[in-house]
C-alpha positions as CSV (number, residue, x, y, z in Angstrom):
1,X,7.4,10.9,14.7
2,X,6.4,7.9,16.2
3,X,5.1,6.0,12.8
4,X,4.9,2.3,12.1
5,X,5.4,2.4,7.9
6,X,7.6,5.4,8.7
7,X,9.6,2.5,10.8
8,X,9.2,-0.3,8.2
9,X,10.4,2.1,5.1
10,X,13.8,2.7,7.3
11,X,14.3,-0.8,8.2
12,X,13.7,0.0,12.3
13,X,10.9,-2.4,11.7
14,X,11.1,-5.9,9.7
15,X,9.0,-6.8,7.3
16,X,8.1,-9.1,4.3
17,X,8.9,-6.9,1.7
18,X,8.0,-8.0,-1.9
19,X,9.4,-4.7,-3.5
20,X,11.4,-1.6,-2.7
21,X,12.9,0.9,-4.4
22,X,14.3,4.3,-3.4
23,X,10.3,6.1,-3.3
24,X,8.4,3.1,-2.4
25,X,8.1,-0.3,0.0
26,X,5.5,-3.4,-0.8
27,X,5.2,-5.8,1.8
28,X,2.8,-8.3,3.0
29,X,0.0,-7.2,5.2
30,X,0.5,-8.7,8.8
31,X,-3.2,-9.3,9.0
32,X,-4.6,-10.3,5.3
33,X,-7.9,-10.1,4.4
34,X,-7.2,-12.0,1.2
35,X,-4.9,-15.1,0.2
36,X,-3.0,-12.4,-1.4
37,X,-2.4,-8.8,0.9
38,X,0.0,-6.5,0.0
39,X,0.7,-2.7,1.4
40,X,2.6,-0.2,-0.5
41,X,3.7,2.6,1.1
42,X,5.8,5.9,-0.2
43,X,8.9,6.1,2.1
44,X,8.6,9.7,2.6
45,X,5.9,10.6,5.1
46,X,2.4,11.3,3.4
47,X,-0.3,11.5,6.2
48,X,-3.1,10.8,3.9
49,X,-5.1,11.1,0.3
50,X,-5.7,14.5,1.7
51,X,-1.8,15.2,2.1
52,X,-0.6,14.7,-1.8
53,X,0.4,17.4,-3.2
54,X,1.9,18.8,-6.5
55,X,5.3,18.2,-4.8
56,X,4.7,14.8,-4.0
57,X,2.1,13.5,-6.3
58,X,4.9,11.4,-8.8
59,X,5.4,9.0,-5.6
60,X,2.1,8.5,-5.8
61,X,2.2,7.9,-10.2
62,X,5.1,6.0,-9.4
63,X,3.0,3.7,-6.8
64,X,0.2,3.1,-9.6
65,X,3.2,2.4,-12.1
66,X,4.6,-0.3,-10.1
67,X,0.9,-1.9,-8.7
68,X,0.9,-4.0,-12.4
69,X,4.5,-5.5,-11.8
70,X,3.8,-6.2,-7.9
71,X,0.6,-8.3,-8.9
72,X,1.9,-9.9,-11.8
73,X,4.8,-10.8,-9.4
74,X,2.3,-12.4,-6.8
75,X,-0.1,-14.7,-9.4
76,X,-2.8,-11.8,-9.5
77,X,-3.4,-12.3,-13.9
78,X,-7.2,-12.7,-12.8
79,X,-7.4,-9.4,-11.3
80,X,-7.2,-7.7,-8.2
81,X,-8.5,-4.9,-6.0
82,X,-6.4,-1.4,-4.3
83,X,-7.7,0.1,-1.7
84,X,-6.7,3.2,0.0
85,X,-8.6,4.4,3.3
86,X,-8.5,8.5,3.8
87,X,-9.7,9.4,7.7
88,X,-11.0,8.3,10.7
89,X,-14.4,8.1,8.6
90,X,-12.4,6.0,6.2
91,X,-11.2,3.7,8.1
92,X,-7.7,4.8,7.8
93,X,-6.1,3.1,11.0
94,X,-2.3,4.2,10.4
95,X,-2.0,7.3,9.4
96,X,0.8,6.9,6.9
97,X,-0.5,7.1,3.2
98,X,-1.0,3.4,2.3
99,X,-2.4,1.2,-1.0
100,X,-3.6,-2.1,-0.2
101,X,-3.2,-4.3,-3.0
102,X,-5.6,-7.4,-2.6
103,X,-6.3,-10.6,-4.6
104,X,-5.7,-14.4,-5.0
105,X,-9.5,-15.1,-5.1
106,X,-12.6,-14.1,-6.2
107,X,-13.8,-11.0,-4.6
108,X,-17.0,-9.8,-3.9
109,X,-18.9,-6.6,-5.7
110,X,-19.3,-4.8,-2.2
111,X,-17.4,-2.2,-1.5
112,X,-18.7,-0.9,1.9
């Protein structure tokens, strides 16, 4: 599988992690849109939203679990915004199930 996070979570590609653990990897997005841009990622290949299953769906809770300690981490106490694009509709560019975690400023209401 030729898979960029798949090649970050096993090291093949290096990155600026701010978290790992053995489910999940947090590292800084190569090209922010925010002062503060992080992607979390389950190690184990997930293709999409559309992919999680009952077999899989505790990475996911554990993802959502760790979000609060990533952000408090990174100087996020005023808030901050995940986003997760599902499909070539969505936007999804890598097709690797990913969170964005995004903050260090005021954002804007808009969300498409």
């Amino acid at each position: 599988m030729d898979c960029i996070f798949c090649k970050i979570a096993d090291g093949t590609i290096p990155s600026k992690k701010v978290y790992e653990d053995e489910q999940i990897i947090a590292f800084h997005d190569i090209q922010p849109q925010t002062p503060v841009h992080i992607v979390i990622i389950p190690k184990q290949h997930i293709e999409s939203m559309n992919g999680i299953t009952a077999d899989n769906s505790h990475v996911i809770a554990h993802i959502f679990e760790v979000i609060p300690q990533i952000a408090k981490e990174n100087n996020l106490a005023n808030g901050y915004r995940v986003v997760s694009n599902c499909g070539k509709d969505g936007s999804q560019t890598v097709f690797h199930l990913h969170f964005h975690l995004m903050g260090g400023k005021q954002l804007n209401g808009k969300m498409g």
